[in-house]
C-alpha positions in Angstrom: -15.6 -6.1 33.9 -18.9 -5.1 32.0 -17.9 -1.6 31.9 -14.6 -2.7 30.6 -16.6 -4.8 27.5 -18.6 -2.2 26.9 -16.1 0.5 26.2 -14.0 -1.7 24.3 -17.1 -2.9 21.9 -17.6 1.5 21.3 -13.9 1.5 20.5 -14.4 -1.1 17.8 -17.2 0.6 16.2 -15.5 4.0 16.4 -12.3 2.2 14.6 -14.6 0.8 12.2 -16.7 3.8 11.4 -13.3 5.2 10.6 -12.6 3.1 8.3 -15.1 2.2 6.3 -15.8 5.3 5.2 -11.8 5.9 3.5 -12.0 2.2 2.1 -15.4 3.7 0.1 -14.0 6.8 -1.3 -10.4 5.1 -1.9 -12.0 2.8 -5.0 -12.6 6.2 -6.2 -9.5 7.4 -6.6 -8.0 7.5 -10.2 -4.6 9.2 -9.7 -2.4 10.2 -6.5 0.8 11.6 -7.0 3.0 14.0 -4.5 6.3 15.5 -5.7 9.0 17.2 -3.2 10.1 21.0 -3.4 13.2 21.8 -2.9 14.3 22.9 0.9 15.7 25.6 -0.4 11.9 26.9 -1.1 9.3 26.8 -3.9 10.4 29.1 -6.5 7.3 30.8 -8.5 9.3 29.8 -11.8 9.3 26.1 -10.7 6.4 24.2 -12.0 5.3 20.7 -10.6 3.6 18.8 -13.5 1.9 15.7 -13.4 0.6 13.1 -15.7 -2.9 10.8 -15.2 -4.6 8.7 -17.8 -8.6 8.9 -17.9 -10.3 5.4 -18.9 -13.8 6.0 -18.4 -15.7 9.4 -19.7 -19.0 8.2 -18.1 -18.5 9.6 -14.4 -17.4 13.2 -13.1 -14.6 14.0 -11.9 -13.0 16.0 -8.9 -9.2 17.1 -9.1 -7.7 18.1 -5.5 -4.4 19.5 -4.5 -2.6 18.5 -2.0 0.1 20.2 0.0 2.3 19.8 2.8 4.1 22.0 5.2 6.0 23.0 8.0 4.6 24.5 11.1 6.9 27.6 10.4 5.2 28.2 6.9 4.9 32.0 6.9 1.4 32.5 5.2 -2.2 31.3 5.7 -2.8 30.7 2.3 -1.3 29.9 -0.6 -1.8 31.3 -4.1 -1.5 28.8 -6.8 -1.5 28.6 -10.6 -2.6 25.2 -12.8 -2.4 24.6 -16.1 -4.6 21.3 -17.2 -4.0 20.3 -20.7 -5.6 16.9 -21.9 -7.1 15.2 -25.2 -9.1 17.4 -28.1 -6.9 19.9 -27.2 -8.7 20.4 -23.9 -7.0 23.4 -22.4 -7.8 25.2 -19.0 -5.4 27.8 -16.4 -6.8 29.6 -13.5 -5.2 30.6 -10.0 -6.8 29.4 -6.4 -6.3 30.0 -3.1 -5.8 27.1 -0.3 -6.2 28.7 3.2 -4.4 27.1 5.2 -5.5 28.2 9.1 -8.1 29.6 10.9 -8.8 33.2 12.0 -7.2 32.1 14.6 -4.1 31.4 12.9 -5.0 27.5 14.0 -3.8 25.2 11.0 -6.9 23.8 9.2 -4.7 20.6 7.9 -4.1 17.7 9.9 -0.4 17.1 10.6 2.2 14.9 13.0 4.9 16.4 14.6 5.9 19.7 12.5 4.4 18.7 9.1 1.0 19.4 7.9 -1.3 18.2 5.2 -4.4 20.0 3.2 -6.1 18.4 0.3 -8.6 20.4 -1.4 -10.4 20.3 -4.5 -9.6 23.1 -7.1 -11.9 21.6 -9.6 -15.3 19.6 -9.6 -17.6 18.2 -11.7 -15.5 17.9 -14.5 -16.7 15.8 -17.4 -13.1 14.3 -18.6 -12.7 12.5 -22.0 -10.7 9.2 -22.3 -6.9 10.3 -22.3 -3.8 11.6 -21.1 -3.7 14.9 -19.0 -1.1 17.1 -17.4 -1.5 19.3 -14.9 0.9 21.6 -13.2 1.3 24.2 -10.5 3.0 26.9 -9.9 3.2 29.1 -6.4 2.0 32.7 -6.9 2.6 34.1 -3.9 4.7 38.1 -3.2 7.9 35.6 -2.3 10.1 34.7 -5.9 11.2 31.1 -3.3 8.1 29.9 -1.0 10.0 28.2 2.2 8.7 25.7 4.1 6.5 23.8 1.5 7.9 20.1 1.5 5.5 18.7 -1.0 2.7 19.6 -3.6 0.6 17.0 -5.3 -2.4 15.9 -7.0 -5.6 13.1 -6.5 -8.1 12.4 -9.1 -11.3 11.3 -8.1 -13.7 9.9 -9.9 -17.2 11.0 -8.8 -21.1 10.3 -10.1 -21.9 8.6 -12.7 -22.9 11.3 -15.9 -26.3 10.9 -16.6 
């Protein structure tokens, strides 16, 4: 019975230690969007854009992508384009990589079932003025429609405070 009390007190604080840390970062969080692709596949002409409003210029700022796909996804990578536009005619466009699995061809995201999430930044430390932005990607990979991508999207994170 002690045994019994003492392994379900270390389950408590393994829940706990679990979630404390995502309720932390969470307040953090300015902007989370995902937007579907079609099943047909991604096509490289198809951009996903989305919108996020910036109220406070006094903190840095992280921007990930996030992405989600089936276990039959062909690649382990993905080549992406954005194109950030925002206030004072703030203009940037760049292409990154997401790997995706291991050198052992192990998927790096975490997943249920057949689907299977990555969120990574693409930009840090960005100093962000009060406004609208829009960013969008495109997939820049050698196939014109990317199969088995069910979702791209976006979090904003607001980060340390500028000093």
């Amino acid at each position: 019975m002690k045994h019994i009390k003492i392994f379900s007190i270390g389950i408590l604080f393994v829940i706990m230690a679990s979630i404390v840390p995502s309720c932390t970062t969470s307040k953090n969080i300015v902007f989370e969007e995902f937007t579907s692709v079609d099943a047909g596949g991604w096509d490289w002409k198809e951009r996903k854009k989305f919108k996020f409003t910036i109220t406070d210029d006094q903190h840095y700022y992280t921007i990930n992508c996030g992405l989600r796909i089936t276990g039959s996804y062909a690649y382990s990578n993905i080549w992406m384009i954005y194109s950030m536009k925002g206030p004072n005619k703030f203009q940037q466009k760049n292409q990154f990589q997401l790997v995706l699995s291991d050198n052992l061809g192990k998927w790096t995201g975490t997943g249920v079932s057949n689907l299977v999430s990555f969120q990574e930044p693409f930009l840090q430390n960005l100093k962000l003025a009060k406004g609208e932005y829009i960013v969008e990607f495109n997939q820049n990979m050698r196939d014109e429609k990317l199969k088995e991508v069910n979702n791209v999207g976006i979090q904003v994170v607001r980060g340390q405070l500028i000093l």
